[in-house]
Gaussian input, Z-matrix of N, CA and C with variables (Angstrom, degrees):
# hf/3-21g

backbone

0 1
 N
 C     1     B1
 C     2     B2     1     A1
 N     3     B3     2     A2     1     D1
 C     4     B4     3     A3     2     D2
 C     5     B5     4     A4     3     D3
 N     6     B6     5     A5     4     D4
 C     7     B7     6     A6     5     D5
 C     8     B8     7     A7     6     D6
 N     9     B9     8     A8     7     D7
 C    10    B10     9     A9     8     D8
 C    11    B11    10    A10     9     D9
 N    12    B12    11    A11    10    D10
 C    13    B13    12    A12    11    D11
 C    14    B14    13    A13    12    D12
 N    15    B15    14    A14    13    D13
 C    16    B16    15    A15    14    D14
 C    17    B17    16    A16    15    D15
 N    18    B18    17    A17    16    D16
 C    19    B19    18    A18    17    D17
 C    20    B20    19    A19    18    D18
 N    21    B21    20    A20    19    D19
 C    22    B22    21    A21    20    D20
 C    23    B23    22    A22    21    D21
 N    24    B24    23    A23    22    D22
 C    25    B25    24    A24    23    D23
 C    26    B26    25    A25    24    D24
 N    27    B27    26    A26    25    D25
 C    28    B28    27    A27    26    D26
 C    29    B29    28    A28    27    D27
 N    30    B30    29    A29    28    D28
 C    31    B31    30    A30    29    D29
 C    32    B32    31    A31    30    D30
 N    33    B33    32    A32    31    D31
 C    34    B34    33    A33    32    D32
 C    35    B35    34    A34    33    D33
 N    36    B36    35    A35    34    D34
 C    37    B37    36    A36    35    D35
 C    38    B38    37    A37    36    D36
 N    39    B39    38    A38    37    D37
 C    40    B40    39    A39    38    D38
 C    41    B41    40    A40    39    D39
 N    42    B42    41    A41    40    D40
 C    43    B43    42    A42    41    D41
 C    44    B44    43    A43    42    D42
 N    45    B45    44    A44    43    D43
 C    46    B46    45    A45    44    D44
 C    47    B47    46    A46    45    D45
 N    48    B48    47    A47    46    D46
 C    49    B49    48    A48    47    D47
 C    50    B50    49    A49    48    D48
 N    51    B51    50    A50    49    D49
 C    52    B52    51    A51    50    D50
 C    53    B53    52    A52    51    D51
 N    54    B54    53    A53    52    D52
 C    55    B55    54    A54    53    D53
 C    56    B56    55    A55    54    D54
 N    57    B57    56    A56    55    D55
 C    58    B58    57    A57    56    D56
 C    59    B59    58    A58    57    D57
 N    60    B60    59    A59    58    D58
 C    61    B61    60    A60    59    D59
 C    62    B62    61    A61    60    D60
 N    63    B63    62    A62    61    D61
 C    64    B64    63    A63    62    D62
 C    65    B65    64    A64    63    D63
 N    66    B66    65    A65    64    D64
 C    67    B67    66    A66    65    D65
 C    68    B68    67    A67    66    D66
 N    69    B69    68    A68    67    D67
 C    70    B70    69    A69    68    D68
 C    71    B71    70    A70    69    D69
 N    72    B72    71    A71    70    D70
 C    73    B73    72    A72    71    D71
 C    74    B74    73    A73    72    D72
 N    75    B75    74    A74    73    D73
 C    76    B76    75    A75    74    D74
 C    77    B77    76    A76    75    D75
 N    78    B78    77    A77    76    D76
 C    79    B79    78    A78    77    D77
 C    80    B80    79    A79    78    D78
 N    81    B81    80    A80    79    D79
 C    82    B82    81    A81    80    D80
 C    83    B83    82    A82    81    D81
 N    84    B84    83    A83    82    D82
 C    85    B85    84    A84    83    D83
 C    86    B86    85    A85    84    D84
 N    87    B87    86    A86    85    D85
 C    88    B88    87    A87    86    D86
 C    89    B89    88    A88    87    D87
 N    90    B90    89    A89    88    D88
 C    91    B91    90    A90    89    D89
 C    92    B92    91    A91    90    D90
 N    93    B93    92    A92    91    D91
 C    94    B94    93    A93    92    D92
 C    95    B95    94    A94    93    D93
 N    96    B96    95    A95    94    D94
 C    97    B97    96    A96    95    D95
 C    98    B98    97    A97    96    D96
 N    99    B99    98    A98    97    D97
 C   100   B100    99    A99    98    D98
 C   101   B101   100   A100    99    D99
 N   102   B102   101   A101   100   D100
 C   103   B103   102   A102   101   D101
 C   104   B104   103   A103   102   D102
 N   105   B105   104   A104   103   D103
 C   106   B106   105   A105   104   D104
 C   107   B107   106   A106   105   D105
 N   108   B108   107   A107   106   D106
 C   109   B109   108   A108   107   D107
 C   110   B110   109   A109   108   D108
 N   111   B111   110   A110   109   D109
 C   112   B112   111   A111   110   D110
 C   113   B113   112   A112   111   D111
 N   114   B114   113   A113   112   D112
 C   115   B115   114   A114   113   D113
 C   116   B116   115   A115   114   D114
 N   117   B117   116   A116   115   D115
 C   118   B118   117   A117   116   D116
 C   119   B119   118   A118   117   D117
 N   120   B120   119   A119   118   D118
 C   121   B121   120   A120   119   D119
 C   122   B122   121   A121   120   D120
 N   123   B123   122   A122   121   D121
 C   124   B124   123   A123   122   D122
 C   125   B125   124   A124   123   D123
 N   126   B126   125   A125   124   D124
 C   127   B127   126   A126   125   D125
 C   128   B128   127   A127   126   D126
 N   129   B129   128   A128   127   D127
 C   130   B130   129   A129   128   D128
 C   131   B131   130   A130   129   D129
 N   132   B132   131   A131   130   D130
 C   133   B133   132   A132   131   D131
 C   134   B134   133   A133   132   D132
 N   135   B135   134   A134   133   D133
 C   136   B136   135   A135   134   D134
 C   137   B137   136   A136   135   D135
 N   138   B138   137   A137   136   D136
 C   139   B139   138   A138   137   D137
 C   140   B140   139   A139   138   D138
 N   141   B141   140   A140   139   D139
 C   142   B142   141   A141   140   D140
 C   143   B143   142   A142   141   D141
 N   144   B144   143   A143   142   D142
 C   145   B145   144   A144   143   D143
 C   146   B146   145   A145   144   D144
 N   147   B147   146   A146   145   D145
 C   148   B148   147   A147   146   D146
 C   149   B149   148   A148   147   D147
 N   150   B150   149   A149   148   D148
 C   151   B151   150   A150   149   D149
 C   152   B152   151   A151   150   D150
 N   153   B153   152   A152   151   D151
 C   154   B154   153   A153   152   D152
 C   155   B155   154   A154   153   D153
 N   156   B156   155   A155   154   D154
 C   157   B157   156   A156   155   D155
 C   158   B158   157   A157   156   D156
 N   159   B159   158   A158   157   D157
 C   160   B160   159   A159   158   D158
 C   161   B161   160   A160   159   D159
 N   162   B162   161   A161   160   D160
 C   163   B163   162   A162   161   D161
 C   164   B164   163   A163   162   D162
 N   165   B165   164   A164   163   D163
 C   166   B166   165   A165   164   D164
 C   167   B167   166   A166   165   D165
 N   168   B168   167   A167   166   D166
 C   169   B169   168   A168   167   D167
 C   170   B170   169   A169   168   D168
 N   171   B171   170   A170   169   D169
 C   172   B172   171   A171   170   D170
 C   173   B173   172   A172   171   D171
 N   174   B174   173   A173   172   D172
 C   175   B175   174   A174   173   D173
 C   176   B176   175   A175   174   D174
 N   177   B177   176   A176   175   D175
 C   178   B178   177   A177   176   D176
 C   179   B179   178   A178   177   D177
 N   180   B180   179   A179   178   D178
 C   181   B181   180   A180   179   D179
 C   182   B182   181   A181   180   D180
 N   183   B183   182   A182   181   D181
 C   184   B184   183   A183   182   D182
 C   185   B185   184   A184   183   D183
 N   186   B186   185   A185   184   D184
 C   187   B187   186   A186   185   D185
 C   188   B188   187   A187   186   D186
 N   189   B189   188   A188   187   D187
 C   190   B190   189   A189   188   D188
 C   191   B191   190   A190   189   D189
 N   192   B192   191   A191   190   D190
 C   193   B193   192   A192   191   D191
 C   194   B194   193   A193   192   D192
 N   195   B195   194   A194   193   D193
 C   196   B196   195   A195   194   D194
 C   197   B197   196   A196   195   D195
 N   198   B198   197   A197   196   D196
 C   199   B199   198   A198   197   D197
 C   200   B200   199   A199   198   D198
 N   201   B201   200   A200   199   D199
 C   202   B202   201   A201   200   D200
 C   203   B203   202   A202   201   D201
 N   204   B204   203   A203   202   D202
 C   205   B205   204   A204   203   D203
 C   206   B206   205   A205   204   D204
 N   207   B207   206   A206   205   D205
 C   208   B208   207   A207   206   D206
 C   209   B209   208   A208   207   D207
 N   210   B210   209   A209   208   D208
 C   211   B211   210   A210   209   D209
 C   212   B212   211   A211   210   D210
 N   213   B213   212   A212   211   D211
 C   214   B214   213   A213   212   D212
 C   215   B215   214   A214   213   D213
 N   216   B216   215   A215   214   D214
 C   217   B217   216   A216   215   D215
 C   218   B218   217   A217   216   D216
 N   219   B219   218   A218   217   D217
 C   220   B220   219   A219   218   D218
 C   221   B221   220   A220   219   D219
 N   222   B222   221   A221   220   D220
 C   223   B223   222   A222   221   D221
 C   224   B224   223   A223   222   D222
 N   225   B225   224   A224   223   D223
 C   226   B226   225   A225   224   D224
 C   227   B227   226   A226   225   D225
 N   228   B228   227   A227   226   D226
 C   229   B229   228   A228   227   D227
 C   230   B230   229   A229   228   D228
 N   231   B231   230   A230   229   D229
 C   232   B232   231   A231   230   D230
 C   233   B233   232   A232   231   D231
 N   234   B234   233   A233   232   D232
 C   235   B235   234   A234   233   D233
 C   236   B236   235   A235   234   D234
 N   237   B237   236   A236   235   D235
 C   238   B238   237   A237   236   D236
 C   239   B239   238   A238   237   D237
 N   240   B240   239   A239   238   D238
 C   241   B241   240   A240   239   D239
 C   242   B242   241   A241   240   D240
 N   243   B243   242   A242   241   D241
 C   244   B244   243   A243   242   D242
 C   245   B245   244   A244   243   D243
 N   246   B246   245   A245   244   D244
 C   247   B247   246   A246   245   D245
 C   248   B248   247   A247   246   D246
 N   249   B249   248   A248   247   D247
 C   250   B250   249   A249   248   D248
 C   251   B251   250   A250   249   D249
 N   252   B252   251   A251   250   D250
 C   253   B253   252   A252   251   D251
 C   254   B254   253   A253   252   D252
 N   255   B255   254   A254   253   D253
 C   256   B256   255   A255   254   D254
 C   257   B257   256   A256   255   D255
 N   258   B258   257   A257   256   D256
 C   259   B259   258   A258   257   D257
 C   260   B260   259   A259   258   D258
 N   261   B261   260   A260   259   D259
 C   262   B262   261   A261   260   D260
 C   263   B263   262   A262   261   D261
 N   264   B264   263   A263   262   D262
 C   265   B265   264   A264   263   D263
 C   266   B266   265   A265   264   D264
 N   267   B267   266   A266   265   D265
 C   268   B268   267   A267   266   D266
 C   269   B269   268   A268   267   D267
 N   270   B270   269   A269   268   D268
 C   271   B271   270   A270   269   D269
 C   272   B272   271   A271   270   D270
 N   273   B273   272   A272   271   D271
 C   274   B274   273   A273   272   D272
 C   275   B275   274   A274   273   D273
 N   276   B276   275   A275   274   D274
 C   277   B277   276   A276   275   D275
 C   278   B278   277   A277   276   D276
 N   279   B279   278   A278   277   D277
 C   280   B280   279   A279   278   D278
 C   281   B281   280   A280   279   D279
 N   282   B282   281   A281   280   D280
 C   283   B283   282   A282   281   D281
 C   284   B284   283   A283   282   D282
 N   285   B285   284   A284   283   D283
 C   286   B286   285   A285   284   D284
 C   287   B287   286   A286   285   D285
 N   288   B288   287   A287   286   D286
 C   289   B289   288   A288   287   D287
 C   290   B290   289   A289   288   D288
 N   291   B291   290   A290   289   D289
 C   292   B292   291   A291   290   D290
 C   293   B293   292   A292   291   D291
 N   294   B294   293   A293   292   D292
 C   295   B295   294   A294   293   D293
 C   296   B296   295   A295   294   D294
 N   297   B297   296   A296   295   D295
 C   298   B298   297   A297   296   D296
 C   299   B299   298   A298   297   D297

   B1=1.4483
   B2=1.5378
   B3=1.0895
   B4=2.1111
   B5=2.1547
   B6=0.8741
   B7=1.3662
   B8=1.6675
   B9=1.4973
   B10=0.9844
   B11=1.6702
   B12=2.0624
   B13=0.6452
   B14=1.6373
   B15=1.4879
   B16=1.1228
   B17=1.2518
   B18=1.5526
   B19=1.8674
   B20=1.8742
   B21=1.2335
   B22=1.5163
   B23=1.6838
   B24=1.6315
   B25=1.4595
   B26=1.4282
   B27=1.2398
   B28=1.7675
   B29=1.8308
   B30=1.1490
   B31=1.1047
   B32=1.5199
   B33=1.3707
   B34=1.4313
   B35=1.8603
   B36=1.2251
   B37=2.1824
   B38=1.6828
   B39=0.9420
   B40=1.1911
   B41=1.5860
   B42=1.1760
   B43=1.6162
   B44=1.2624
   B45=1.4967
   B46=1.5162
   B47=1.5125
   B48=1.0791
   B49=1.8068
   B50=1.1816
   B51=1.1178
   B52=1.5175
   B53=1.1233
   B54=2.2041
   B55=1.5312
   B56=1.8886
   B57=1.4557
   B58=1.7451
   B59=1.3646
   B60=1.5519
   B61=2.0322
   B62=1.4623
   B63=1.2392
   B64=1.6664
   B65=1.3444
   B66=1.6354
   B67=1.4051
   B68=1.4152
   B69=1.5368
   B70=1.2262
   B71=1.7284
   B72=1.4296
   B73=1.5946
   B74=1.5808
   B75=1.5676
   B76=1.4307
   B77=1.6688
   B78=1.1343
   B79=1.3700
   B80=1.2358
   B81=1.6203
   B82=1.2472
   B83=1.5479
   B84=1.7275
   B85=1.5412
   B86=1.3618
   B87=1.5979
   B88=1.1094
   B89=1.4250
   B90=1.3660
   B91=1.3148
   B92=1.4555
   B93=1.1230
   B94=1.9812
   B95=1.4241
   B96=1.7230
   B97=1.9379
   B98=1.6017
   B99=1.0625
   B100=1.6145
   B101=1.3307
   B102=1.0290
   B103=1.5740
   B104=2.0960
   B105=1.4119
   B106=1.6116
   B107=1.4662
   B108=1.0279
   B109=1.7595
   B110=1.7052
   B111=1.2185
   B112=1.2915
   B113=1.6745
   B114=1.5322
   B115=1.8296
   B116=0.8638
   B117=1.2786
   B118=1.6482
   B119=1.4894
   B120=1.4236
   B121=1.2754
   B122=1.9089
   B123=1.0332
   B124=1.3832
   B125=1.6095
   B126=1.4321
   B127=1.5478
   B128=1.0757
   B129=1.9861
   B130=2.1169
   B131=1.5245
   B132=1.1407
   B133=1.4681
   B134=1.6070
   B135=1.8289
   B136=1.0536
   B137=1.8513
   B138=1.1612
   B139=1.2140
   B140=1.5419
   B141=0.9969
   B142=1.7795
   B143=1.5740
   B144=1.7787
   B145=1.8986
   B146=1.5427
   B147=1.5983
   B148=1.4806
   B149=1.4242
   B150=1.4678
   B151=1.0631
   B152=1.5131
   B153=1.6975
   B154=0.9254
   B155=1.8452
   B156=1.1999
   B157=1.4105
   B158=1.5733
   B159=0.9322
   B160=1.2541
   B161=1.6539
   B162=1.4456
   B163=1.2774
   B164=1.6350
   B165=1.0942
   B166=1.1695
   B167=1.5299
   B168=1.5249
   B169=1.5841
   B170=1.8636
   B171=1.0745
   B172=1.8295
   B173=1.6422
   B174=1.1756
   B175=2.1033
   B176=1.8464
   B177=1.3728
   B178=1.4383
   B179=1.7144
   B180=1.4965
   B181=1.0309
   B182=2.3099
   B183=1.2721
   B184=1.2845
   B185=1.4822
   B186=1.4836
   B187=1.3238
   B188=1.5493
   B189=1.4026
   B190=1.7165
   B191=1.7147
   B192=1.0450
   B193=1.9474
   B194=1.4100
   B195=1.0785
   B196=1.8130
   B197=1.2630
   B198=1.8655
   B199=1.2436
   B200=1.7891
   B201=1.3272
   B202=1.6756
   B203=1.9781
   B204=1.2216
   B205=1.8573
   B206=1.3598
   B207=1.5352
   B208=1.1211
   B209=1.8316
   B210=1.9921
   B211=1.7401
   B212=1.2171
   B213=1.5447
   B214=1.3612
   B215=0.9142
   B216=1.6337
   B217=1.8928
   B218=1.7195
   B219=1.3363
   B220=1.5766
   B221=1.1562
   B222=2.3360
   B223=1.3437
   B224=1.5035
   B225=1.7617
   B226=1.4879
   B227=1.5704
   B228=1.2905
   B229=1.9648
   B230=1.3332
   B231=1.4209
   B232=1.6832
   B233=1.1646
   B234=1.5717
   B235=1.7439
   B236=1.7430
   B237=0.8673
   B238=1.9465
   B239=1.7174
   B240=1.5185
   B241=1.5131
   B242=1.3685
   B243=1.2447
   B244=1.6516
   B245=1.1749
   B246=1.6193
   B247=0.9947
   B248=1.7658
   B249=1.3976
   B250=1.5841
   B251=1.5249
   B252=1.1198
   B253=1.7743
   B254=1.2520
   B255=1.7679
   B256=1.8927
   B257=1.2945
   B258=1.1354
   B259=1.7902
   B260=1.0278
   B261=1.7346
   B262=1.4370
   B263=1.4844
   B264=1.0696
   B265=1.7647
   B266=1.7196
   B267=1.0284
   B268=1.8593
   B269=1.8335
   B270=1.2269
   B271=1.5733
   B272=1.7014
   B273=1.9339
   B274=1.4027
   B275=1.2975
   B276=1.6749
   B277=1.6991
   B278=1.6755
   B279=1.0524
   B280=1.1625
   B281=1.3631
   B282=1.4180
   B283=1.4996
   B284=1.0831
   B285=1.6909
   B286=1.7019
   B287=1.5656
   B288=1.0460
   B289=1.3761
   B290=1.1733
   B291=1.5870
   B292=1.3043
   B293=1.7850
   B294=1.4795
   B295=1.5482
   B296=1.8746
   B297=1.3296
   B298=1.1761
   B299=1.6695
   A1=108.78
   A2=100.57
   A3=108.89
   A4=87.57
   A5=127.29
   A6=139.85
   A7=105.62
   A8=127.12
   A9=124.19
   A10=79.70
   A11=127.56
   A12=148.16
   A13=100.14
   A14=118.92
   A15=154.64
   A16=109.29
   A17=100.13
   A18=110.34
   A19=97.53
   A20=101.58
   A21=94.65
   A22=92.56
   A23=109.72
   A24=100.14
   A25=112.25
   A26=125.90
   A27=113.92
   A28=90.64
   A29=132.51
   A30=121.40
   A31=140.19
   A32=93.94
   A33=119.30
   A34=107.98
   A35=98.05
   A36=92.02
   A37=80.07
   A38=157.85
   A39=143.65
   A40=114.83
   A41=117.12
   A42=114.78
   A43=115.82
   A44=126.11
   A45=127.25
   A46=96.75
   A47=136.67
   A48=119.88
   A49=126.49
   A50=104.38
   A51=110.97
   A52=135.01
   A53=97.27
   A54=109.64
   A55=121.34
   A56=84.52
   A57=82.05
   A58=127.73
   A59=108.59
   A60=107.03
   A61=94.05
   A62=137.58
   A63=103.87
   A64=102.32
   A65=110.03
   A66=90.07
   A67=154.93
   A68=100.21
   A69=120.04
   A70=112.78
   A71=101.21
   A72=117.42
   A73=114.34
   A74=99.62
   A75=121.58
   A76=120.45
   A77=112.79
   A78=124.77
   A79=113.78
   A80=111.76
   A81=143.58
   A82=116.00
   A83=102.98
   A84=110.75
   A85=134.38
   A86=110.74
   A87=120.90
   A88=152.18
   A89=100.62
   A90=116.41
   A91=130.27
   A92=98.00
   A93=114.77
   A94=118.79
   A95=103.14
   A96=112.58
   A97=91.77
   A98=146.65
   A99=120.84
   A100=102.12
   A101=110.44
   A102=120.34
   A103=88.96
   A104=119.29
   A105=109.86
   A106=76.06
   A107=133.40
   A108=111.24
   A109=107.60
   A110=109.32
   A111=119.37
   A112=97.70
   A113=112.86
   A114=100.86
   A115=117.31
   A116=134.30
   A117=116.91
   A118=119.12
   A119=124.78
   A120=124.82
   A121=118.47
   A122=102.64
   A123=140.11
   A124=116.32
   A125=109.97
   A126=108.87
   A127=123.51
   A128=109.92
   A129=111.91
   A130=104.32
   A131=102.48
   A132=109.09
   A133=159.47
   A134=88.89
   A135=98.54
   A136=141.25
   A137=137.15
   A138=125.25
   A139=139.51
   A140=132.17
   A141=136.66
   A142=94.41
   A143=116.49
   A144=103.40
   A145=118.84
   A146=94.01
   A147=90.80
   A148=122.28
   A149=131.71
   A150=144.60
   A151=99.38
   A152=145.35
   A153=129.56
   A154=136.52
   A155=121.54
   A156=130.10
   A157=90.02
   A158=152.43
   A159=163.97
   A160=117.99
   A161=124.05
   A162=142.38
   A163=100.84
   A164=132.27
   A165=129.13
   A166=125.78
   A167=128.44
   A168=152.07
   A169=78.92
   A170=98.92
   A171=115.59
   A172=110.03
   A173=121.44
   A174=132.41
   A175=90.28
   A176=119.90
   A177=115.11
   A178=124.77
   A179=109.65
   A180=121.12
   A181=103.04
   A182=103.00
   A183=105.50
   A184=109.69
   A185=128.26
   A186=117.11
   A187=116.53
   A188=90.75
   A189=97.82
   A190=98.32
   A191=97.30
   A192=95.79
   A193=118.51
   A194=109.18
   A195=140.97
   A196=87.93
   A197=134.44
   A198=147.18
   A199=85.94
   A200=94.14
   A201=102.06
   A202=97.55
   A203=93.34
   A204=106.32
   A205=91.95
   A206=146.41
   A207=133.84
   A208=110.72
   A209=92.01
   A210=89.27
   A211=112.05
   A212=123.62
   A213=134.33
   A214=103.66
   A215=104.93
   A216=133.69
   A217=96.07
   A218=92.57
   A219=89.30
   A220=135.10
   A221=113.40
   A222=112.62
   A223=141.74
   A224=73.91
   A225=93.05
   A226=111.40
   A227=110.49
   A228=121.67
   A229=111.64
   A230=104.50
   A231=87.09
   A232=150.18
   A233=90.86
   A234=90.44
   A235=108.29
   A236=123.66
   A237=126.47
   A238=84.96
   A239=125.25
   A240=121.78
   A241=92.06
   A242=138.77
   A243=122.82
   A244=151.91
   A245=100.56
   A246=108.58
   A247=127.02
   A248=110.54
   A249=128.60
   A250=111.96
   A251=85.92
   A252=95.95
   A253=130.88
   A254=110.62
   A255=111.88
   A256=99.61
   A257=154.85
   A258=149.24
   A259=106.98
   A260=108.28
   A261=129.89
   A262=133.51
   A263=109.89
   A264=96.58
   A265=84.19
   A266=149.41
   A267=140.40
   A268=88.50
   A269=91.37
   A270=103.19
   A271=92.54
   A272=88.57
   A273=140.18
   A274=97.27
   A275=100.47
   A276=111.52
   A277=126.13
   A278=141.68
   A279=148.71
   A280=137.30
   A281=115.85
   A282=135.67
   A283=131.45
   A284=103.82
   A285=117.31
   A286=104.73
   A287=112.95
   A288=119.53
   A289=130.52
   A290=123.13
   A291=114.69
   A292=111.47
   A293=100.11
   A294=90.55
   A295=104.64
   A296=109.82
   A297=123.06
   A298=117.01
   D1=129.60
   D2=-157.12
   D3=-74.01
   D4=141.26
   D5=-174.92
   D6=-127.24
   D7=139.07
   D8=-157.47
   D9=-94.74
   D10=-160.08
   D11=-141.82
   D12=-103.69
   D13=-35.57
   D14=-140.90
   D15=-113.64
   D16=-28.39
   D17=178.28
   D18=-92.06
   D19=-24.13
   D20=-155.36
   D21=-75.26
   D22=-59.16
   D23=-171.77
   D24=-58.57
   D25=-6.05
   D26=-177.46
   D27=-94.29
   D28=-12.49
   D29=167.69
   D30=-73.10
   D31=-35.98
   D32=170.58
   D33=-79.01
   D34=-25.13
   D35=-178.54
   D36=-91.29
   D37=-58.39
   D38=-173.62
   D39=-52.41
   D40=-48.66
   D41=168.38
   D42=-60.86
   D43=-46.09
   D44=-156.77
   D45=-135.67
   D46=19.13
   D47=177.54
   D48=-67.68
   D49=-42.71
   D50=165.01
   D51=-28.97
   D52=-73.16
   D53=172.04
   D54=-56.57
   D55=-30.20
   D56=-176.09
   D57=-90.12
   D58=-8.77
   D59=151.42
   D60=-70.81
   D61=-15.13
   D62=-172.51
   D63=-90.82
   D64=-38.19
   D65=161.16
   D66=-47.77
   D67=-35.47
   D68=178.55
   D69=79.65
   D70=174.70
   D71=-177.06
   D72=-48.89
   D73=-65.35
   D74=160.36
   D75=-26.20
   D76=-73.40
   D77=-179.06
   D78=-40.05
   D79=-70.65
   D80=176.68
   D81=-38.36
   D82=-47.78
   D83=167.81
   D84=-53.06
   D85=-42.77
   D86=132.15
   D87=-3.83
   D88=-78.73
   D89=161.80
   D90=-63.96
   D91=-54.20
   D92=145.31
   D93=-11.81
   D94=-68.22
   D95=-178.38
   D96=-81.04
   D97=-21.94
   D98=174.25
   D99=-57.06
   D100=-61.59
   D101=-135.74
   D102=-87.72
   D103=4.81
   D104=167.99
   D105=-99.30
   D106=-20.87
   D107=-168.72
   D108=-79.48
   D109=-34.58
   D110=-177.24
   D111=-59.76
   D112=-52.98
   D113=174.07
   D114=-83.37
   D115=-1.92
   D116=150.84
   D117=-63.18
   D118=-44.73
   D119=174.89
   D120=-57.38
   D121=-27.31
   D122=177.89
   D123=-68.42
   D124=-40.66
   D125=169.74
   D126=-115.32
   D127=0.82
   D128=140.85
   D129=-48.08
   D130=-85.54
   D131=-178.67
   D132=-124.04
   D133=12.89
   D134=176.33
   D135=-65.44
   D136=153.95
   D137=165.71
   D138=-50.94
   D139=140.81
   D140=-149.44
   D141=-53.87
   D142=-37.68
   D143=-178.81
   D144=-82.67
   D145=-24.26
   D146=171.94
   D147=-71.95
   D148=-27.14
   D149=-174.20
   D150=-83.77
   D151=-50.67
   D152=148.67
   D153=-47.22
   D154=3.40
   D155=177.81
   D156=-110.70
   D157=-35.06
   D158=150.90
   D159=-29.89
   D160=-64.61
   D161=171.65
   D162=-71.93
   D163=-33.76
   D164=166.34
   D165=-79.24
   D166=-4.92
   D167=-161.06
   D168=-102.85
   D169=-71.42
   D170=-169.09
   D171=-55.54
   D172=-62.13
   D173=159.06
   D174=-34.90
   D175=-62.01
   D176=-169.27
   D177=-63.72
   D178=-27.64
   D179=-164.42
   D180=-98.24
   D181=-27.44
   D182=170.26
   D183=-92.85
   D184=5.97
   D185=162.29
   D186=-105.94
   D187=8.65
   D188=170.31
   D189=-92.92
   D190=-62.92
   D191=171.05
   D192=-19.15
   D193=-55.26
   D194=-171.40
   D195=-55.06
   D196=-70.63
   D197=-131.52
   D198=-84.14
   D199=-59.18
   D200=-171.65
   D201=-39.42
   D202=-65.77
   D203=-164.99
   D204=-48.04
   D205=-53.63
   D206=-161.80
   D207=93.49
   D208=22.58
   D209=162.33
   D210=-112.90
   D211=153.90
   D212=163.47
   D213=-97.09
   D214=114.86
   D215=-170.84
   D216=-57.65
   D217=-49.86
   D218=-170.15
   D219=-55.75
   D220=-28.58
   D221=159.04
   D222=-90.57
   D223=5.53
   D224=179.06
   D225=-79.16
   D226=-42.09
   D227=165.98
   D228=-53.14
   D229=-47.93
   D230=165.10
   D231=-73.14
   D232=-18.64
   D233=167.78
   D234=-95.16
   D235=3.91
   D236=-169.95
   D237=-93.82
   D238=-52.42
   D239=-138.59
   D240=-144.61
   D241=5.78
   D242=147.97
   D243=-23.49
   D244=-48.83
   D245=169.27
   D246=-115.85
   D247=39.94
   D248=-159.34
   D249=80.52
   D250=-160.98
   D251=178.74
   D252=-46.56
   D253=115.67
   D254=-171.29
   D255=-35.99
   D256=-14.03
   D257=-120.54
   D258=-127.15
   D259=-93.70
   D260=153.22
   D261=-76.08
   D262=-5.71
   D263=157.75
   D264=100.05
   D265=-29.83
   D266=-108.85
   D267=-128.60
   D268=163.45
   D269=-170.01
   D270=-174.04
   D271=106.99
   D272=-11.26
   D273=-49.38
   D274=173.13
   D275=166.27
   D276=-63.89
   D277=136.39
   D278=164.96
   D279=-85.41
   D280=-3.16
   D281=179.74
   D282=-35.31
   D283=-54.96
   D284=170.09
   D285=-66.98
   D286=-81.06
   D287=177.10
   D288=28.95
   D289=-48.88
   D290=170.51
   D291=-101.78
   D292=13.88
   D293=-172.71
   D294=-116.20
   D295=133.72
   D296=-153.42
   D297=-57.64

């Protein structure tokens, strides 16, 4: 069932909030760089489900960060990338564009 951005992090502080204020930022950060290390190893050579359980370990583990920090990823994207590119404004981006 497709879950918006907004469903997922209230899903994950509802599954795990608890454990992960006791963990804290620290802890959590931690766990965070394993589990991007785990998909890095994962997109040398891992297989298409392992590499998708992977990108989903890492999406899960930075929306605990989020929950811990007390940001909503989702208004935070909108104000970083709302309106296209932090830079140029443009969608797609236009940045390179004039540089050779």
């Amino acid at each position: 069932m497709p879950q918006t951005l907004t469903q997922f992090q209230d899903r994950i502080r509802l599954l795990y909030g608890s454990k992960d204020a006791r963990r804290g930022v620290e802890g959590t950060f931690m766990w965070f760089m394993e589990e991007v290390g785990e998909l890095s190893a994962a997109l040398r050579s891992g297989p298409k489900d392992e590499l998708a359980a992977e990108f989903a370990d890492v999406l899960a583990w930075l929306v605990t960060l989020a929950n811990i920090a007390e940001i909503d990823l989702d208004e935070a994207i909108a104000a970083k990338y709302g309106a296209g590119c932090p830079k140029c404004y443009r969608t797609p981006c236009a940045c390179n564009e004039a540089k050779p």
